[in-house]
N, C-alpha and C positions, 0 to 999 in steps of 0.2 A: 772217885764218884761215890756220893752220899746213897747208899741201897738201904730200903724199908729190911727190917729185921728178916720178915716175912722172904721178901729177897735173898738175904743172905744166906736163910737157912736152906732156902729151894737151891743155892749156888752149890751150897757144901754138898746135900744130898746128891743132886745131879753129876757130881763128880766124882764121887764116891763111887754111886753109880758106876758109872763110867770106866771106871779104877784109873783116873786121872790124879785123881788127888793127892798122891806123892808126887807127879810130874809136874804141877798146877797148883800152885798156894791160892788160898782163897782172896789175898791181898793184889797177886798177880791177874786174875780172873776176872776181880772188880776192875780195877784199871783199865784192862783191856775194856767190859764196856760202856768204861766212861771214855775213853779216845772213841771207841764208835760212837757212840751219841754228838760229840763232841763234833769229830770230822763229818758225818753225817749232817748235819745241819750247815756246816760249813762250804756242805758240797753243791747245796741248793743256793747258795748266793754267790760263788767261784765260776770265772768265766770258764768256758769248755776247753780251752786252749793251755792254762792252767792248770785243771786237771788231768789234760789228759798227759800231760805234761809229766807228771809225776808216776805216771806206770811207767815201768822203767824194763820189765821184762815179762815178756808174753808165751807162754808154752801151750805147744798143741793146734794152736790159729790152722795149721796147714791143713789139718783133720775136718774142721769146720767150713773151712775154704772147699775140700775136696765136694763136702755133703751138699753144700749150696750150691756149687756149679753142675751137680749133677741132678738140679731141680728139687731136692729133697726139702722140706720144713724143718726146721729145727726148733726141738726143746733145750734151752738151756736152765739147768739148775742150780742157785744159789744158795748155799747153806749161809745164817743169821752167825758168819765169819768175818772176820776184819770188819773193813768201812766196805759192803760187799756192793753200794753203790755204784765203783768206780767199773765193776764188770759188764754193767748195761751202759754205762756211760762210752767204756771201750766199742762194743758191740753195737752202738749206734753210733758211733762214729763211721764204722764199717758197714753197716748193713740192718735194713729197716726193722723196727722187734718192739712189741706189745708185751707190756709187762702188765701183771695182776697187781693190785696194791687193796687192802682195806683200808676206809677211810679212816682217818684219827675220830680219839673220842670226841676231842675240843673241833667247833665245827670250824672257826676260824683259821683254824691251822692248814686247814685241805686245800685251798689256794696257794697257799705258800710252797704246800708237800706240790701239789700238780703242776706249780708253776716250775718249782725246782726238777721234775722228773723228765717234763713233756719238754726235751732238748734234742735235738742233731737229729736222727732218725728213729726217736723212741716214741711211742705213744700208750699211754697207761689208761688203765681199763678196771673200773670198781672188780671186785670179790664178788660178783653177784654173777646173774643166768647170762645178763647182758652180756658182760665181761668174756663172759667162758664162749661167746657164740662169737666175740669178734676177735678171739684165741685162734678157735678153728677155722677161722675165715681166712687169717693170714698166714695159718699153718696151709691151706688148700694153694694158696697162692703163692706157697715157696717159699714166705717169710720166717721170720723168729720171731718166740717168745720165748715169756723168760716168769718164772716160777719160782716160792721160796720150800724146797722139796720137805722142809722140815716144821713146819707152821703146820697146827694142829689145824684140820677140818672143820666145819662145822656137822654132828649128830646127821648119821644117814649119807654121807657125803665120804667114808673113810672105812678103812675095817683096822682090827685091830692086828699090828704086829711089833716083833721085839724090836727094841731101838740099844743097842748095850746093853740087852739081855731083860730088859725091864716091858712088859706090854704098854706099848702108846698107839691113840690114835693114828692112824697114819693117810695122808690123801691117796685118793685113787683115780684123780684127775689127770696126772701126767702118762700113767701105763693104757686110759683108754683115748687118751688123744694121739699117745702113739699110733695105737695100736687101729685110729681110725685111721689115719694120714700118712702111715706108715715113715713119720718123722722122726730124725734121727736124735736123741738125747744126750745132751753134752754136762756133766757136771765141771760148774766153775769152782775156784778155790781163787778166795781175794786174801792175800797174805800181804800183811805190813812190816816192812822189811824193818832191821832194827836202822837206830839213831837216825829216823825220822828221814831216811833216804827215798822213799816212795813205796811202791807196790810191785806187786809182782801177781800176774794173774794165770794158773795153769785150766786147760781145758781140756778135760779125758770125758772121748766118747764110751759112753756105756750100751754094752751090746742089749737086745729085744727082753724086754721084759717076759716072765711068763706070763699067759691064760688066765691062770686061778690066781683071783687078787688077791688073797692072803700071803703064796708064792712070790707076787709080783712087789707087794708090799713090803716085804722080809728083803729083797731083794733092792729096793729103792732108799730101806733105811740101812741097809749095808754100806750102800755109796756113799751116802751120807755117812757115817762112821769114818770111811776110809777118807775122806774131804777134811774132816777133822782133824786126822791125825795128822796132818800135815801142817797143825799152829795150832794145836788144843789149846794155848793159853790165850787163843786170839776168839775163842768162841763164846755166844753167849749163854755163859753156862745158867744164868738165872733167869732162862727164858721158860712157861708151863710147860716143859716138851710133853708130859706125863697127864695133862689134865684128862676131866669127862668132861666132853660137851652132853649138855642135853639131845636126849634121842642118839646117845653113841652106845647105850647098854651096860653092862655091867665088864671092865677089864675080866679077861682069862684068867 
């Protein structure tokens, strides 16, 4: 995949960062996400029978299974991993779940994105107040949703904590939707198996966040750390993890 300079340089640092960057060539990193753009796109016009077709092994469902039968909501967490698509695609195959998405810049594209998402038992919901209220609606009713735990906030919406040791925005939407609904938090890992064999999806519940959202925050981009390691070169390492939104303050 062709990346703005600009890109590439956010790619190297972030993995630096990371201390990825012996494990993680910056030639392997790009690749990985030009197949995610690539399958991604590919995954909104693939009938659902076909994709689902291609997950080929599933860890942890029985944890998920347990929490649902016992009336519980579920948060599932996706980190901007593999094609992490095929995780909501699984998950409404199984069982009803309201994902968050912001709109694309280009406005023409958002029928194509909506049309591609809103399949089997998924329903997607703007980044906005709206959104967040028809979260907790279908949290109250024992449903799922499903969250990108590593996408920078928007300013007032996040506080700051370490992400690989570096201060990032981090959201604080997921620890109080728990923490209203008392819904259980599942992070997923969408790994792309080599020579184009299919997926593999693992799902580790993570225990109660704390109280103090700075704690809680430290604490959710841990997860996220640990979800990584499990295909760092499958992550998108030229994503802003590090930016300032306006009204976020000044990093520590």
């Amino acid at each position: 995949m062709l990346l703005s300079t600009q890109m590439r340089r956010r790619l190297r640092d972030n993995l630096t960062v990371s201390s990825y960057a012996e494990r993680v060539s910056s030639a392997a990193a790009a690749t990985g996400i030009g197949r995610m753009a690539l399958e991604t796109a590919a995954v909104w016009s693939t009938p659902d029978a076909v994709l689902l077709g291609r997950i080929r092994r599933v860890d942890g469902w029985d944890h998920v299974l347990a929490a649902h039968d016992a009336g519980r909501g579920l948060i599932f967490l996706t980190p901007h991993l593999a094609t992490f698509e095929y995780a909501s695609l699984f998950i409404g195959s199984q069982l009803p779940i309201t994902v968050m998405f912001r709109p694309p810049r280009v406005a023409w594209a958002e029928p194509l994105m909506r049309k591609g998402r809103d399949r089997l038992q998924i329903k997607s919901e703007p980044a906005e107040m709206s959104g967040i209220r028809a979260m907790l609606k279908a949290l109250r009713r024992g449903e799922c949703i499903g969250l990108l735990p590593d996408q920078v906030p928007t300013g007032g919406d996040g506080v700051w904590a370490p992400f690989f040791g570096r201060p990032a925005y981090t959201m604080t939407l997921v620890q109080k939707l728990a923490r209203t609904t008392s819904a259980q938090v599942v992070m997923i890992v969408c790994v792309r198996l080599p020579r184009g064999a299919g997926y593999r999806l693992v799902f580790t519940p993570l225990p109660p966040f704390s109280d103090a959202p700075q704690t809680a925050a430290r604490e959710l981009n841990a997860a996220v750390e640990q979800a990584i390691a499990l295909a760092p070169d499958q992550y998108l390492w030229s994503y802003n993890r590090y930016k300032v939104p306006a009204g976020a303050g000044v990093p520590p």
